[in-house]
C-alpha atoms as a printed R data frame, in Angstrom:
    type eleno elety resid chain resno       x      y       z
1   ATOM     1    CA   UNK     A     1   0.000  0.000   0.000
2   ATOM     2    CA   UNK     A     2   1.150  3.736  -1.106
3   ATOM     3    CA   UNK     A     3  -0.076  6.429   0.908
4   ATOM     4    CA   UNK     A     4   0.020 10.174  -0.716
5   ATOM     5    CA   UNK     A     5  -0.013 13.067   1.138
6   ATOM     6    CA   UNK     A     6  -1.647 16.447   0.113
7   ATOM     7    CA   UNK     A     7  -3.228 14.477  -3.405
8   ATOM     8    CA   UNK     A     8  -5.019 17.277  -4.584
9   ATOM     9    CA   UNK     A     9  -1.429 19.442  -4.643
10  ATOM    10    CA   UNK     A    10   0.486 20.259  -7.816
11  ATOM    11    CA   UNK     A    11   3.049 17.336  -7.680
12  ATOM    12    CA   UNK     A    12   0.975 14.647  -5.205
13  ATOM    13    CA   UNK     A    13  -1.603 15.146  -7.927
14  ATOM    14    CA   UNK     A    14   0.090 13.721 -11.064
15  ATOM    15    CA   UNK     A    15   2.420 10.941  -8.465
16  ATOM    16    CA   UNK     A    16  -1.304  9.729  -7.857
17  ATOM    17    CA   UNK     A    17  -2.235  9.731 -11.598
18  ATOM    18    CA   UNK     A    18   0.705  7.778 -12.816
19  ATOM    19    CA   UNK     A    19   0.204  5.397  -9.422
20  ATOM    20    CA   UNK     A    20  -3.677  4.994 -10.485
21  ATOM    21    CA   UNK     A    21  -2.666  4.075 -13.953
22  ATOM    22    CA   UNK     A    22   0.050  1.642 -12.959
23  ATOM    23    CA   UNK     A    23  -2.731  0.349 -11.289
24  ATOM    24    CA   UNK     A    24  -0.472  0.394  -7.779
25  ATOM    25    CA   UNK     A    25  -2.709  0.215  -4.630
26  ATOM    26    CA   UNK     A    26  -3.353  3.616  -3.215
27  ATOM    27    CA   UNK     A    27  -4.726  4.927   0.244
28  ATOM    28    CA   UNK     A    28  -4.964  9.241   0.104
29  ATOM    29    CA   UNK     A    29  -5.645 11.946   3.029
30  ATOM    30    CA   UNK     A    30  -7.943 14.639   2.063
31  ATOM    31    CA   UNK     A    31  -9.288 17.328   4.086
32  ATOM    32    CA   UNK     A    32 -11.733 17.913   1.797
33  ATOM    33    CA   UNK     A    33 -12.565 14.207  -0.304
34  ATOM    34    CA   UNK     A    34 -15.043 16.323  -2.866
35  ATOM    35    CA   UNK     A    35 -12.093 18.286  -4.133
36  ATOM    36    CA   UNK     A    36 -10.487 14.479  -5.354
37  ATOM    37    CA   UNK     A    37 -10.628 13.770  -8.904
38  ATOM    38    CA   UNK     A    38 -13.616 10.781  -9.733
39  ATOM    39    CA   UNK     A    39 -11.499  8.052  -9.978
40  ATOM    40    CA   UNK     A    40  -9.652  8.968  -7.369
41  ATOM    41    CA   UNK     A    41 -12.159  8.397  -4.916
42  ATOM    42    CA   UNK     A    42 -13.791  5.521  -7.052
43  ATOM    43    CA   UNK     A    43 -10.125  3.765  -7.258
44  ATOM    44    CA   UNK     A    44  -7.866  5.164  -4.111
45  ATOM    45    CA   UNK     A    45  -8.766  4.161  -0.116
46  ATOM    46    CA   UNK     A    46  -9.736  8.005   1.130
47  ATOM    47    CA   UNK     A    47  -9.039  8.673   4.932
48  ATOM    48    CA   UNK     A    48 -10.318 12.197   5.580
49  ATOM    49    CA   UNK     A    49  -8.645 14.262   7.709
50  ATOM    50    CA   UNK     A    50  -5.447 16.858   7.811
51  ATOM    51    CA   UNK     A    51  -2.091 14.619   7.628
52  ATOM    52    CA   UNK     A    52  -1.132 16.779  10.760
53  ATOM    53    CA   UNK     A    53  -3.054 14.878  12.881
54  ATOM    54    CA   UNK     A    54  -1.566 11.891  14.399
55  ATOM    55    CA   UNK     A    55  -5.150  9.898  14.554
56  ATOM    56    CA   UNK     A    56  -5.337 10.311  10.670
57  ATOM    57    CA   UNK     A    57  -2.064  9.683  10.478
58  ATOM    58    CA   UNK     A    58  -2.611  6.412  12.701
59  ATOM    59    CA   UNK     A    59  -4.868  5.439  10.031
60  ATOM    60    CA   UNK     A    60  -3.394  6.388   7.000
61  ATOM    61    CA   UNK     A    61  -0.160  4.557   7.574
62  ATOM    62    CA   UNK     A    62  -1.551  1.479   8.649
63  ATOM    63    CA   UNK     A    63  -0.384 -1.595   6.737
64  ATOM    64    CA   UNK     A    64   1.315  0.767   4.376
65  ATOM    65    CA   UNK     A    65   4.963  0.508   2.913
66  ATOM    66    CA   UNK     A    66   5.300  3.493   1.249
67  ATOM    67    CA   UNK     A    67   4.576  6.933   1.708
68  ATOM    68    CA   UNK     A    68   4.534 10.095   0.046
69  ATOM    69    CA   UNK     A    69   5.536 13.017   2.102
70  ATOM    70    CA   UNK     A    70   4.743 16.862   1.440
71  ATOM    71    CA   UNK     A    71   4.189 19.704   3.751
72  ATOM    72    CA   UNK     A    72   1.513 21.849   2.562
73  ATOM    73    CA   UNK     A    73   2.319 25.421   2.061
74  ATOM    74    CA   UNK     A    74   0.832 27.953   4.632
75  ATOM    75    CA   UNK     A    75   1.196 31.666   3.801
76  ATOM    76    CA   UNK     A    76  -0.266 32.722   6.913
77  ATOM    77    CA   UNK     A    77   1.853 30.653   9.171
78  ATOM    78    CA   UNK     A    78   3.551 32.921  12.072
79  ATOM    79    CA   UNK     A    79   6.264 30.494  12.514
80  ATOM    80    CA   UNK     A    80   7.538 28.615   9.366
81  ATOM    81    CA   UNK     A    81   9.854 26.098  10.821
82  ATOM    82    CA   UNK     A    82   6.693 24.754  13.435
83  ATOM    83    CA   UNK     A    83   4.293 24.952  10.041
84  ATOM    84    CA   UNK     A    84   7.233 22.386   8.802
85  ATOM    85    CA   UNK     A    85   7.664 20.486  11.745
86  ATOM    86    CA   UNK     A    86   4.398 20.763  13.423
87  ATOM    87    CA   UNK     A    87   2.904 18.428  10.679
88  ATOM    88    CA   UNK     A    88   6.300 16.418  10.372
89  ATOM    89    CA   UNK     A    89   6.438 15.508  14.118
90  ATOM    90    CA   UNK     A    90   3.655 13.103  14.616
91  ATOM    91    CA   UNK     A    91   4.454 11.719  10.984
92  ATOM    92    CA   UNK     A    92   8.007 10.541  12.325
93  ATOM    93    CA   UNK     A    93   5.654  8.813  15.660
94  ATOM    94    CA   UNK     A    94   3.070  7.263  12.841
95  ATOM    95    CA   UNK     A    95   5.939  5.850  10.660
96  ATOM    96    CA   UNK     A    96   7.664  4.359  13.684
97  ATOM    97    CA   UNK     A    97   4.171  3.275  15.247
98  ATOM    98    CA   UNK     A    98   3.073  1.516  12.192
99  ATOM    99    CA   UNK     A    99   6.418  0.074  10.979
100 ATOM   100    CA   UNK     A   100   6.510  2.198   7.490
101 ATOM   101    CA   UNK     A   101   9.336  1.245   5.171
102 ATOM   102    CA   UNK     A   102  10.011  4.074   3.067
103 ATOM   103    CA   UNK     A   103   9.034  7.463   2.680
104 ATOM   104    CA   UNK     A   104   9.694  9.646  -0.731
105 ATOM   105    CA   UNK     A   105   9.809 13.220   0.863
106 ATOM   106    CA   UNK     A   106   9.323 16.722  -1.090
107 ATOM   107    CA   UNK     A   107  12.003 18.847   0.209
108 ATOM   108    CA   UNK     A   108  14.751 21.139  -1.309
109 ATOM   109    CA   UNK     A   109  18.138 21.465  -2.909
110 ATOM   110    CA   UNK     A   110  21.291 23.115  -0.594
111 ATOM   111    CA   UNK     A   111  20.855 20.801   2.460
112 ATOM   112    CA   UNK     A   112  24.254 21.631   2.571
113 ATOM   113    CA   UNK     A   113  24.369 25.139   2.353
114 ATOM   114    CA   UNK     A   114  25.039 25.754   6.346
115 ATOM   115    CA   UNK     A   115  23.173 29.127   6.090
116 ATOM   116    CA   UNK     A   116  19.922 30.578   6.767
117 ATOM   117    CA   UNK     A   117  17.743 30.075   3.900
118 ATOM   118    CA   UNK     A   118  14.408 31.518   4.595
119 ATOM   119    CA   UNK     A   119  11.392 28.958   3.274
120 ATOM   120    CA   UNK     A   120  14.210 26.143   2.828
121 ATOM   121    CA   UNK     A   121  15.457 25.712   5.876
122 ATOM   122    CA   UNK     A   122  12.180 24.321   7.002
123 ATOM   123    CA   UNK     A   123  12.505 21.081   4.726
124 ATOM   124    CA   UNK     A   124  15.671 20.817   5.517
125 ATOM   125    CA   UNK     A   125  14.895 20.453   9.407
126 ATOM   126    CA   UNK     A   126  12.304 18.172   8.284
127 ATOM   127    CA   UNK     A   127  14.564 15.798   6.833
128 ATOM   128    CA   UNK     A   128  17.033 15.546   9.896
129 ATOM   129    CA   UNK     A   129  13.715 14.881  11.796
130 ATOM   130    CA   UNK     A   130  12.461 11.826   9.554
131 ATOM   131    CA   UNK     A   131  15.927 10.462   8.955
132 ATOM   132    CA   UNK     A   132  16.303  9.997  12.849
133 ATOM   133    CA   UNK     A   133  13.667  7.336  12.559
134 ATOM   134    CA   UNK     A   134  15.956  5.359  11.016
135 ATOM   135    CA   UNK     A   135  13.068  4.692   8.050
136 ATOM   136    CA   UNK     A   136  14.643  3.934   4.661
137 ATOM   137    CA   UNK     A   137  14.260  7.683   3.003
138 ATOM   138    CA   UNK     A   138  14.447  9.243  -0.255
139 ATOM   139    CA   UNK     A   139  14.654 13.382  -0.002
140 ATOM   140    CA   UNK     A   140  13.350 14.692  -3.447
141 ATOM   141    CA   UNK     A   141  15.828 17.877  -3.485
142 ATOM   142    CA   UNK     A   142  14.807 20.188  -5.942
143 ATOM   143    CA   UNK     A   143  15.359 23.835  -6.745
144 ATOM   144    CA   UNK     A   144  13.119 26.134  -8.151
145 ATOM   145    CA   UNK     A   145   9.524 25.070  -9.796
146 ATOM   146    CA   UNK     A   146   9.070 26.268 -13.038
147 ATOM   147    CA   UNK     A   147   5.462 26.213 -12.174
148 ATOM   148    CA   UNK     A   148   5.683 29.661  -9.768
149 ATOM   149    CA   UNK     A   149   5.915 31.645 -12.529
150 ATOM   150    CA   UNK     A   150   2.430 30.323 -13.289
151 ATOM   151    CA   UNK     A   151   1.467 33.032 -10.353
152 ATOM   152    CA   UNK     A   152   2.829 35.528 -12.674
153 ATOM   153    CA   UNK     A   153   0.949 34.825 -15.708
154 ATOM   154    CA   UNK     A   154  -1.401 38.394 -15.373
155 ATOM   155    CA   UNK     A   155   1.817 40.196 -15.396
156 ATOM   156    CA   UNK     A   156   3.375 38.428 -18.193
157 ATOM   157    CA   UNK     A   157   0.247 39.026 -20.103
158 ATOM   158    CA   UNK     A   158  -0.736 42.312 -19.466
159 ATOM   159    CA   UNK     A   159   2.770 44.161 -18.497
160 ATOM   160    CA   UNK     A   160   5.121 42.352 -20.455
161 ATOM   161    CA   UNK     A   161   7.533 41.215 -17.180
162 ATOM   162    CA   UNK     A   162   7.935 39.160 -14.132
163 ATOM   163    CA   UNK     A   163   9.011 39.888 -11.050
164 ATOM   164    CA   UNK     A   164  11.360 38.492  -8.036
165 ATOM   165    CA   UNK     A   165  13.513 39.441  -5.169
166 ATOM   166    CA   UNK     A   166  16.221 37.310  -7.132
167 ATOM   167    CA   UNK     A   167  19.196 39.113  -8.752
168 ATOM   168    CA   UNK     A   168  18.540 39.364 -12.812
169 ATOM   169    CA   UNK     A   169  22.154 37.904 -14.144
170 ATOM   170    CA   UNK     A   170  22.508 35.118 -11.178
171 ATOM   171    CA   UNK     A   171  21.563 31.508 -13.296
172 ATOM   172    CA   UNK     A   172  18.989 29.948 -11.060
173 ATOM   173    CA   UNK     A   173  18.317 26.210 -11.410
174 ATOM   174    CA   UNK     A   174  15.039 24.647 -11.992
175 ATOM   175    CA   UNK     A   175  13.044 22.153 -12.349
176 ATOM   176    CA   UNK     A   176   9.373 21.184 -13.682
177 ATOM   177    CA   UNK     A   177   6.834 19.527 -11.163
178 ATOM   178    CA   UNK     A   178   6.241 16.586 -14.132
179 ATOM   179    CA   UNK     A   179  10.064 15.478 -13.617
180 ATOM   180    CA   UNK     A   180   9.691 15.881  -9.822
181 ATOM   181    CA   UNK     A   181   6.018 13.338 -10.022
182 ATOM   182    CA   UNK     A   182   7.807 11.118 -12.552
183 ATOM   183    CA   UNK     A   183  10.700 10.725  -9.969
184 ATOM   184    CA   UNK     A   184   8.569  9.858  -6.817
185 ATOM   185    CA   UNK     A   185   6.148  7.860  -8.784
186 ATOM   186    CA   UNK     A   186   9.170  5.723 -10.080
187 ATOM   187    CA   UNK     A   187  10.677  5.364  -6.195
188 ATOM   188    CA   UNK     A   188   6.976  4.599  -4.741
189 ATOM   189    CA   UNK     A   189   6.792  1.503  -6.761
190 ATOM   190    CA   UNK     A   190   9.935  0.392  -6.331
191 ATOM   191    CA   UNK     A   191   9.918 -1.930  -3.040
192 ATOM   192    CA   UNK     A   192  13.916 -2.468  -3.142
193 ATOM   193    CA   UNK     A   193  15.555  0.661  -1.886
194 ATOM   194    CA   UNK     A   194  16.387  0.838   1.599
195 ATOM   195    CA   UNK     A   195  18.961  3.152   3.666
196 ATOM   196    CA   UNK     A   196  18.429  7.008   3.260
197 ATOM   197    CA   UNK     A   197  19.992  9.110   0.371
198 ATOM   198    CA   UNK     A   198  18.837 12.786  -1.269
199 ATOM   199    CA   UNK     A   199  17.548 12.250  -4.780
200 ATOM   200    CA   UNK     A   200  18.228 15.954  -6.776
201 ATOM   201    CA   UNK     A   201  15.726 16.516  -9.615
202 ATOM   202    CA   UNK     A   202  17.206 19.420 -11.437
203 ATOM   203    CA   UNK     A   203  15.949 20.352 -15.015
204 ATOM   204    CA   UNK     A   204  18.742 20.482 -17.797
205 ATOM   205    CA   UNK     A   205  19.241 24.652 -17.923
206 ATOM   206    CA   UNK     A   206  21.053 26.931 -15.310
207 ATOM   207    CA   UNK     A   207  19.138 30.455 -16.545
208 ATOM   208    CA   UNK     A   208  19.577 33.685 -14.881
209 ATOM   209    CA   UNK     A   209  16.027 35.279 -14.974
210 ATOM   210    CA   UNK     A   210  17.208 37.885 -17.586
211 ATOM   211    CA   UNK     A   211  17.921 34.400 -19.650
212 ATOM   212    CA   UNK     A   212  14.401 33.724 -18.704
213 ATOM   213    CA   UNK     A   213  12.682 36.825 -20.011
214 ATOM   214    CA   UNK     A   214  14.740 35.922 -23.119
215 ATOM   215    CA   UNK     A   215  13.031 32.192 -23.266
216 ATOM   216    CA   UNK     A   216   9.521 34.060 -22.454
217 ATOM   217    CA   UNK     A   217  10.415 36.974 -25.173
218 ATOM   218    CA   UNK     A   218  10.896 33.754 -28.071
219 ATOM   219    CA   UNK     A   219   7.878 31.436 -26.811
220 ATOM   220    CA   UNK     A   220   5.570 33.703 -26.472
221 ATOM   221    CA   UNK     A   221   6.392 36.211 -29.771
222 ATOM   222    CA   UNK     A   222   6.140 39.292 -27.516
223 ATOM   223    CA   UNK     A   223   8.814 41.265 -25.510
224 ATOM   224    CA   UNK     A   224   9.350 39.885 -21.958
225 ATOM   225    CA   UNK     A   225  11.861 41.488 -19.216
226 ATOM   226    CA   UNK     A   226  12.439 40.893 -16.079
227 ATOM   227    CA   UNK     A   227  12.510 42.970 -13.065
228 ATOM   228    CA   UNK     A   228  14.328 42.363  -9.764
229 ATOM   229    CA   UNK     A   229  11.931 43.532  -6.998
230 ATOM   230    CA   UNK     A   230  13.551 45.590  -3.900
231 ATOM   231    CA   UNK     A   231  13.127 43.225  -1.346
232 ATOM   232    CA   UNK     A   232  11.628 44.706   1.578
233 ATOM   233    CA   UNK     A   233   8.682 46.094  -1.095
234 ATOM   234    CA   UNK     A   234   8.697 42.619  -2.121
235 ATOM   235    CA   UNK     A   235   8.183 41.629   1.187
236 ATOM   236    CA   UNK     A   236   5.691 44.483   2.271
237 ATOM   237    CA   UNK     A   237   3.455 43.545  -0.881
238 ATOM   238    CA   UNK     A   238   3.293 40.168  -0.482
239 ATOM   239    CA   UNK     A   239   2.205 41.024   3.445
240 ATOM   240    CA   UNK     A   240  -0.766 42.724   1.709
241 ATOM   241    CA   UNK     A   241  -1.866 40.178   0.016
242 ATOM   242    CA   UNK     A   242  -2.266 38.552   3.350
243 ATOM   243    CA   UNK     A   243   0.903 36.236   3.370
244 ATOM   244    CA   UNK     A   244   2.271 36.288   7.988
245 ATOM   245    CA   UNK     A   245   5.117 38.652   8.013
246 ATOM   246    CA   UNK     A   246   7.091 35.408   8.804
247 ATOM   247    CA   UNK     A   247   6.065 33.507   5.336
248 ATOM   248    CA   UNK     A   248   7.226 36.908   3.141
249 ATOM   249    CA   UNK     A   249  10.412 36.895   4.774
250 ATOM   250    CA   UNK     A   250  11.060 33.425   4.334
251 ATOM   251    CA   UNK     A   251  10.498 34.298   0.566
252 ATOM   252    CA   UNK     A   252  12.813 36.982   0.814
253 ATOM   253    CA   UNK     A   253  15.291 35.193   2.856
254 ATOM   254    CA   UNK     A   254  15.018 32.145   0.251
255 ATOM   255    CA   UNK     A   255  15.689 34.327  -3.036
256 ATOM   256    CA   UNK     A   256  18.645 35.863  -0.980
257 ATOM   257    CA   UNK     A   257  20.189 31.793  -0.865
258 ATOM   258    CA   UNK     A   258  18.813 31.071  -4.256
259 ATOM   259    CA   UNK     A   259  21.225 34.348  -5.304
260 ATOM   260    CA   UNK     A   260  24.153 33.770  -3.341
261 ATOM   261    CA   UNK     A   261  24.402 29.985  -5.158
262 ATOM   262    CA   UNK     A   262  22.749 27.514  -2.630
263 ATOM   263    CA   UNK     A   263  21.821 25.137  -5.470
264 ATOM   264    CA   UNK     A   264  25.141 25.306  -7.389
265 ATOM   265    CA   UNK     A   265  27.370 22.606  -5.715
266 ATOM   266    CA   UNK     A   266  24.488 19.875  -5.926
267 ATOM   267    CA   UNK     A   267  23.714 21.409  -9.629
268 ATOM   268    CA   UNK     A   268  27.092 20.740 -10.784
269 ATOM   269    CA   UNK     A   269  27.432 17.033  -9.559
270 ATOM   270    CA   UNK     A   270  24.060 16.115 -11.480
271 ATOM   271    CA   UNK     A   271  25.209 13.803 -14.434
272 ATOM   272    CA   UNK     A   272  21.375 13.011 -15.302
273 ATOM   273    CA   UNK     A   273  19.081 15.753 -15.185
274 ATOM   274    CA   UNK     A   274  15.457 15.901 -15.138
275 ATOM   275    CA   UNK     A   275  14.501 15.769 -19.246
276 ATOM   276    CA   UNK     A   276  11.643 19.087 -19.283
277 ATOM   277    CA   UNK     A   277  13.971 22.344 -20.258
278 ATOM   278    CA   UNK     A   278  12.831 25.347 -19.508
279 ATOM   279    CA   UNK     A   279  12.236 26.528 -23.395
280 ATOM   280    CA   UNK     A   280  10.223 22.811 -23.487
281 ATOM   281    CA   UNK     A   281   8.058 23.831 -20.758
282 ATOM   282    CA   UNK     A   282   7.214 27.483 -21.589
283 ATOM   283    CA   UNK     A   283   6.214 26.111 -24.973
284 ATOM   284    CA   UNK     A   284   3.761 23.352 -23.534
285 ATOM   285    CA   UNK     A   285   3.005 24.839 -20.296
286 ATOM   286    CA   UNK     A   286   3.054 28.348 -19.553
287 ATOM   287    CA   UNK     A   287   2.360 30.150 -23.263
288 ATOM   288    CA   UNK     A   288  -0.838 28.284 -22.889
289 ATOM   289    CA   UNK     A   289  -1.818 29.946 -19.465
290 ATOM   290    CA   UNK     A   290  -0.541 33.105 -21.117
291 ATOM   291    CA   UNK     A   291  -3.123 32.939 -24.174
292 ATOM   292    CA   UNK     A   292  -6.146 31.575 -22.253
């Protein structure tokens, strides 16, 4: 039995789709089962519930060997590292409790990095904390999701440009959340692996965002720039949009690590990157969102 976390999420959602079709035994938690797909809930066990909750959690993981493992996002947490580790602590007592095998966890490139990180730190607390169960572990590391720009698609439409706290000539590796899916779907079914080991899933291009708003510029047949935001008014407009003051610094704090090259040493070791490039997935993904 696989159990996904968060299946309604970007990447949980297409693990569970290539799971379903494999025809792999499935058991999701849902807050909210009406927001699951049809065959989801005609095909997948359902327990309902919030995977921060150690009796859902009790259930959930019963009898299961695998597990998929993502922290939800919360942009009104006040603390980020408890949003992390508040959900990740009574995981760690289920997977012990009900003798779990392996868990395929969503967490972040530049484990290493030894600095403060803003939003990444978080995941990488969250490792230490399920590695110390001694359960066999595979940390998903990636960088940054192609798919965020997706929240910029007004801007790219309307104004021409994107925007980030992230310095405009400093390459910034990626990765697309269908390479990310393919890789945990591929490790869920796999009942081999044992041991723990980090598992980066880095797309094939190292872009600056200026080389972005070039890619955006030839996809999309208009003119596309980019503009660095300041980032305290970064940070002050994403606080009126109703993010915690906490969560927009994290974002600031996380572009800051992103710029001063807490991806590259992992990067650079990667003989087999993820196969979507960056040009491939503006093309198929986001020039679509951009004409709708």
């Amino acid at each position: 039995m696989i159990v996904i976390t968060a299946p309604t999420g970007e990447i949980c959602r297409q693990v569970l789709d290539t799971l379903l079709d494999g025809g792999r035994p499935v058991r999701v938690i849902a807050r909210d089962p009406g927001r699951l797909a049809p065959r989801t809930r005609d095909r997948a066990e359902v327990v309902q519930g919030s995977h921060s909750d150690p009796e859902v959690l009790a259930e959930a993981f019963k009898g299961a060997d695998s597990v998929l493992w993502l922290v939800p996002p919360n942009s009104r947490a006040e603390d980020i590292q408890e949003h992390y580790l508040g959900f990740t602590r009574p995981a760690c007592d289920a997977i012990t409790a009900q003798g779990v095998e392996r868990v395929v966890g969503v967490t972040s490139l530049g484990r290493g990095y030894g600095g403060h990180a803003g939003l990444l730190s978080p995941a990488f607390a969250m490792d230490d904390m399920i590695e110390s169960t001694g359960v066999g572990y595979r940390a998903l590391a990636m960088p940054f999701f192609m798919e965020n720009l997706l929240h910029q698609v007004e801007a790219i439409r309307t104004q021409g440009m994107f925007s980030m706290p992230n310095r405009a000539d400093r390459p910034l590796a990626t990765v697309a959340t269908r390479d990310i899916a393919a890789t945990a779907a591929r490790l869920l079914s796999d009942d081999s692996w044992s041991g723990q080991e980090t598992v980066p899933v880095i797309g094939p291009d190292s872009l600056s965002p200026d080389a972005m708003a070039e890619v955006l510029t030839e996809v999309l047949e208009r003119p596309v720039r980019f503009q660095q935001a300041d980032p305290e008014a970064y940070k002050a407009m994403m606080t009126r949009y109703g993010m915690s003051d906490a969560w927009a610094q994290g974002l600031v704090d996380m572009a800051i690590a992103q710029s001063d090259g807490i991806y590259d040493a992992e990067q650079r070791a990667v003989t087999s990157p993820a196969p979507t490039g960056f040009h491939q997935w503006c093309e198929e993904v986001l020039k679509p969102a951009v004409l709708a």
